[in-house]
N, C-alpha and C positions, 0 to 999 in steps of 0.2 A: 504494500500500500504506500501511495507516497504521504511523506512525512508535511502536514498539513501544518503550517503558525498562523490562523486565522487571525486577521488585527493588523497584521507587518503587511509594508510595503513590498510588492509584490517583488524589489529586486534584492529584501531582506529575507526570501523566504527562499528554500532550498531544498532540493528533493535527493534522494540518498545515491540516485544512478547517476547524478551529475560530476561530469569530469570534462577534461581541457575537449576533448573531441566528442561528446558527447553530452549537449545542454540548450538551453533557451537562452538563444540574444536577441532581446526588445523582442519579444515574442513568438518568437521562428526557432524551430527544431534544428539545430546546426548539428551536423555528424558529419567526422572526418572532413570537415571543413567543407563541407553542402549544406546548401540550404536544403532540409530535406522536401519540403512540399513542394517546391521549385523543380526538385528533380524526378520525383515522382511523376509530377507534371509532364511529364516527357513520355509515360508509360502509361497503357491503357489497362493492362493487368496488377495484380500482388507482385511487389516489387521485392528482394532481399538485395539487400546493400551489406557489402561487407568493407570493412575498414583495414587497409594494408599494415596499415603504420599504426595500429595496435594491435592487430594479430604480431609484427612482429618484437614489438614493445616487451608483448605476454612472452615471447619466446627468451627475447633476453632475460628478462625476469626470472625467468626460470632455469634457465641455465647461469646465471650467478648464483641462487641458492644451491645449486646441485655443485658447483665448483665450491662454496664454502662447507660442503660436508666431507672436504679431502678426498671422496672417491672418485675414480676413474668414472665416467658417466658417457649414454650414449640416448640422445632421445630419437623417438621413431613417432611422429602424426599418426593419431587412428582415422585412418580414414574415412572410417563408416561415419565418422560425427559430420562432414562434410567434402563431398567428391568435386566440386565446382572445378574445372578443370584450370583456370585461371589461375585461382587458389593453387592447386595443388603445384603449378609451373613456378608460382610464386615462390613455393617455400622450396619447392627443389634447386631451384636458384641460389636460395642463401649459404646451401652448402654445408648450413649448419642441422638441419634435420635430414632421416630417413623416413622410412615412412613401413604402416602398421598397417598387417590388411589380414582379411577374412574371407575372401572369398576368389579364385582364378578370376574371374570380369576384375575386379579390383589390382591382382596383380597385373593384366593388361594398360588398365587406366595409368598403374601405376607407373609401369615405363615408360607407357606413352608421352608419360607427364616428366621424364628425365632423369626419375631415379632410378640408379641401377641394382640389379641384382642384388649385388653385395650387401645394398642398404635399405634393402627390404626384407618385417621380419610376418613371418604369417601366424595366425592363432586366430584357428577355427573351430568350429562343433557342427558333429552330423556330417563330417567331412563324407564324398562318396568318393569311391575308386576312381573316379572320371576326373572329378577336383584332385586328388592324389599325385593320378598321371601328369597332368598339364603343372601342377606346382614343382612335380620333382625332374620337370623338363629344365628347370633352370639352379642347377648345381651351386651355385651360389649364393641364392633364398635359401635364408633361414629359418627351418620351420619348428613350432612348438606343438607339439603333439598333446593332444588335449584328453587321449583317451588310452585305452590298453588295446582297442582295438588299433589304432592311427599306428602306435609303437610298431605292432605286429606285421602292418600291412607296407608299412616303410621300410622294413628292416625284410621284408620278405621281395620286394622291387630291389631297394639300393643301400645291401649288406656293406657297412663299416663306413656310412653317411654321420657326419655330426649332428645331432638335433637339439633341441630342446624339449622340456616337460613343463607342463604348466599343470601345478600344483594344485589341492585347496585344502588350505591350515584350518579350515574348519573355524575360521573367526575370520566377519568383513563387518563392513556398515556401508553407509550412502549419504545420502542429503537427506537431513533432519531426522535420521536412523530408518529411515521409509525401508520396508520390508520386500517392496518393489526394487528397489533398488540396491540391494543389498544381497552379493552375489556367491557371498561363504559366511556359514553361520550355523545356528539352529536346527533352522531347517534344510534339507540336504536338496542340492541344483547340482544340475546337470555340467559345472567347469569343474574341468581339472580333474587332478587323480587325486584320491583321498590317502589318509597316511595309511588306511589299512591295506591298499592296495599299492603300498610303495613296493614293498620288494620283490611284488610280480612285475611290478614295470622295471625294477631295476633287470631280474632274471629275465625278460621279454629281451633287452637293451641286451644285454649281455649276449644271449643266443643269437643277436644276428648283427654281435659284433658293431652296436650303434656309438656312440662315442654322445657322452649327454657330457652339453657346454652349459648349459642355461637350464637354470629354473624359473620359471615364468608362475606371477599369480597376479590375478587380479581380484578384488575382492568387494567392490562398489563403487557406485556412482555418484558423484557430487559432493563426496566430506569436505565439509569445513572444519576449520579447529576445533570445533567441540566434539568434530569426531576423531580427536586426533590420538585419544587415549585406546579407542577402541580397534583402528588400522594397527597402533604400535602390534598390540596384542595377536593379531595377523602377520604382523611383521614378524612378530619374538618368534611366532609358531613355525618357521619357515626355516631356522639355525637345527632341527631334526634329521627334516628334510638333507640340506646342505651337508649334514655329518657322513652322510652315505654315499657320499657324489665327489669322489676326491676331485675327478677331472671339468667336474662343473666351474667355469671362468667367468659366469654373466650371472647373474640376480636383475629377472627382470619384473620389475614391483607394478609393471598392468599402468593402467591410468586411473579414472576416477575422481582427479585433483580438482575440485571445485568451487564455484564462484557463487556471489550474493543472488539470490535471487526475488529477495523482499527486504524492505525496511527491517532492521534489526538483525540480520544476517551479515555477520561479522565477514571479512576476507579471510581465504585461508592465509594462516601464518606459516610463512614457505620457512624463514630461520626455525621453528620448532621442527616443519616438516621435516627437511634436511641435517637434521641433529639427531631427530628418529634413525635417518638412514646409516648416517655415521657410526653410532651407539651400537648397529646389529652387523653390519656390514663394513665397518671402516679397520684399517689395517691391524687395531689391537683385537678385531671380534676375529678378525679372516685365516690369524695363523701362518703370515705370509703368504697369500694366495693370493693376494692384490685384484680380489673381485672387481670387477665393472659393474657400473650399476643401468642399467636400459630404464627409461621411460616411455608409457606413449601419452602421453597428453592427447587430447582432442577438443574437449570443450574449454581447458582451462585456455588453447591457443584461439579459437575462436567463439566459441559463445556469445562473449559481451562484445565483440569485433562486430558483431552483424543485428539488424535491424528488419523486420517486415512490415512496409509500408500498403495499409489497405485504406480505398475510400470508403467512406460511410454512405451510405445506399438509402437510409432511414434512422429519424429519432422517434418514437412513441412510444407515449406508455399506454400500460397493460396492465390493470387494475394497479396496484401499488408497486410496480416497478418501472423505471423508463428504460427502453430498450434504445438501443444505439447499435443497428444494423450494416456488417462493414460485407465487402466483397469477397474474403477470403475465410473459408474454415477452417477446424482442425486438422482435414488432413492434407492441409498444407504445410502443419507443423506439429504433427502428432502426439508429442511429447508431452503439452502441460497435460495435454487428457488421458495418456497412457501416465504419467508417473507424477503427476502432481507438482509438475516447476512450469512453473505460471513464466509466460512473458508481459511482462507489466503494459499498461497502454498509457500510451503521452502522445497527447494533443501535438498534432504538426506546426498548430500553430494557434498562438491564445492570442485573440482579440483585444482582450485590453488587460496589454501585459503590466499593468501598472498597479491594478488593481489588488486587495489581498483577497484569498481563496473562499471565502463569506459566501459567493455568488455559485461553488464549484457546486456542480450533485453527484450524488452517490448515480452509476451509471451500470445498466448491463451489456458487455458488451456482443452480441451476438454475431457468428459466423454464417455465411450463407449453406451450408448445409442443412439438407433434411434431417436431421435427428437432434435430438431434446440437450444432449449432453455438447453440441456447439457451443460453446460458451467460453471467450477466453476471457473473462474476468466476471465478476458481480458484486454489486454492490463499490462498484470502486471509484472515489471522487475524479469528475473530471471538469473542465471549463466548458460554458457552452457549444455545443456542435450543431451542427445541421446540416443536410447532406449536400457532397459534393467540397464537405471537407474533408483532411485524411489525420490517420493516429500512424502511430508507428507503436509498433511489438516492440521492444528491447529485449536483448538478450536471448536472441531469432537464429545467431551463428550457425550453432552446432544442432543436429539432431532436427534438423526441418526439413530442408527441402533435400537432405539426403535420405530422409523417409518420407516424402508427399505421398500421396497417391492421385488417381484420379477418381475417387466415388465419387459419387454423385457426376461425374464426365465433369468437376470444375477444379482441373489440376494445371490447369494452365498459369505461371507466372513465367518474370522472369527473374535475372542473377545479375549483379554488378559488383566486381570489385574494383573501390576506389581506393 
């Protein structure tokens, strides 16, 4: 919800999403240095706007705190959080990332897009023999075997290959400990190999002569620092694992790293993060082994990078609520309604920016989709609209239009990276 100071001058009041590339000046939605209704204007569909120059901002950031946990570190993009091909040319450019994929079409995109072999790492589920063949065509790709069967069928094609395993320590979390999101724990999911099935994989590994570099685990989505006591505890359970794996050289700890998604949603704290990594993983825990540490980031590098601008079609209310009808539905951005991370809505442009928020109403926002659960906000303060104005989603990056669809046949937008 934004953070409302009824009373203040409107240029004394401040909302929690606001930063240098991202806020209202004299009344206009400015992102990555556009006027954003301005440029919408230019488009007749649902817009995503992604922001170059703090996707890569996120990337530096990230890679400073992974360099002050003194380990050796390597990050790889998930892709599945966003495929925009642009994007991806973008970061394979920098030099500075690889890139994380799930699926053969993904490895294709992925070279298409510049990176090589070498610096692509895969981790998949449900793998078929057909994915197997086309992944292990490129001797190079690195892959983590998610299963006892994967182990089996790898080592049964291309005896005395290096792979990876990707774990599950049986402790994860997510954003706001959401059980949806929370991908080792409790309750037992389909990632990874469990410990009690560790020494059939290692005995699998061993019979067809596989060589395990990497332990790979991922364990949720979205933690922020107050999940940070519970990932530790994921982390701790992983030094088990490691005890059995003399020739394993990479610890790769998944992604999950997470950002604000509401008022009072603290940022994660990347110096405790990377002090976690140190403590289990840094050269007094390794024994001399001088682990690497892999990441894959995906939302933390774009999430808040990207924006989905939709016009408003209708305002009316409906007995005690007013409805505020835009062009685009959820599954053009599936996510707040499969897991409950809301992209917040902000007015493209507020009429009288001077004003303080006394005038704002509480607003529903609806999606043009036929079903009831369209809805990406409610009840949520906003400044007068009327149609043929536009909002903008924040926080649109990741996990949108690399999952759209087209139900309802309205999956038509486009993509801009600026």
């Amino acid at each position: 919800m934004t953070r409302v100071l009824a009373g203040l001058p409107r240029a004394m009041q401040t909302d929690w999403w606001t930063r240098d590339d991202l806020r209202h000046d004299k009344g206009r939605l400015i992102f990555a240095g556009q006027d954003a209704a301005a440029l919408a204007s230019r488009y007749d569909r649902p817009l995503f706007l992604y922001g170059a120059t703090r996707i890569r901002a996120n990337l530096a950031r990230l890679r400073t705190a992974l360099a002050a946990s003194g380990c050796d570190h390597r990050l790889y993009y998930a892709m599945k959080c966003n495929r925009f091909p642009p994007l991806l040319r973008m970061l394979s450019g920098t030099g500075a990332i690889g890139i994380d994929i799930c699926s053969p079409g993904e490895l294709d995109l992925a070279l298409a897009s510049g990176f090589a072999a070498r610096d692509i790492s895969f981790t998949g589920t449900g793998v078929a023999n057909r994915d197997l063949d086309r992944l292990l065509a490129e001797p190079d790709l690195h892959i983590n075997c998610d299963s006892l069967s994967q182990i089996r069928r790898i080592g049964e094609r291309t005896p005395g290959r290096a792979i990876g395993i990707r774990i599950n320590p049986g402790f994860g979390t997510g954003y706001g400990d959401s059980d949806r999101l929370t991908y080792a724990g409790a309750r037992t999911t389909k990632f990874g190999i469990y410990r009690e099935q560790w020494a059939e994989a290692l005995a699998l590994a061993a019979r067809h002569r596989l060589t395990i570099t990497t332990l790979h685990f991922h364990v949720g989505c979205g933690y922020l620092s107050q999940q940070l006591d519970a990932w530790e505890r994921a982390v701790g359970a992983v030094g088990a694992f490691l005890a059995d794996a003399p020739q394993v050289h990479t610890i790769n700890i998944g992604g999950g790293l997470g950002l604000p998604h509401r008022a009072g949603d603290a940022p994660l704290d990347l110096d405790r993060w990377a002090a976690i990594i140190a403590r289990h993983f840094g050269a007094k825990r390794s024994n001399g082994r001088g682990l690497t540490i892999a990441v894959e980031p995906g939302d933390y590098l774009v999430k808040d990078a990207g924006i989905l601008l939709l016009d408003v079609t209708g305002v009316e209310r409906k007995r005690d609520t007013l409805f505020v009808s835009v062009d685009g539905g959820f599954n053009l951005h599936p996510e707040p309604a499969h897991y409950d991370l809301p992209c917040e809505p902000i007015a493209c442009v507020i009429a009288d920016a001077d004003a303080d928020r006394t005038a704002w109403q509480p607003v529903t926002i609806a999606g043009n989709i036929n079903e009831a659960l369209d809805l990406w906000a409610e009840e949520h303060p906003m400044p007068p609209l009327a149609e043929g104005d536009r909002i903008a989603l924040i926080n649109a990056g990741g996990y949108g239009s690399a999952m759209a669809s087209n139900h309802c046949m309205r999956g038509e937008f486009y993509e801009l990276l600026i």
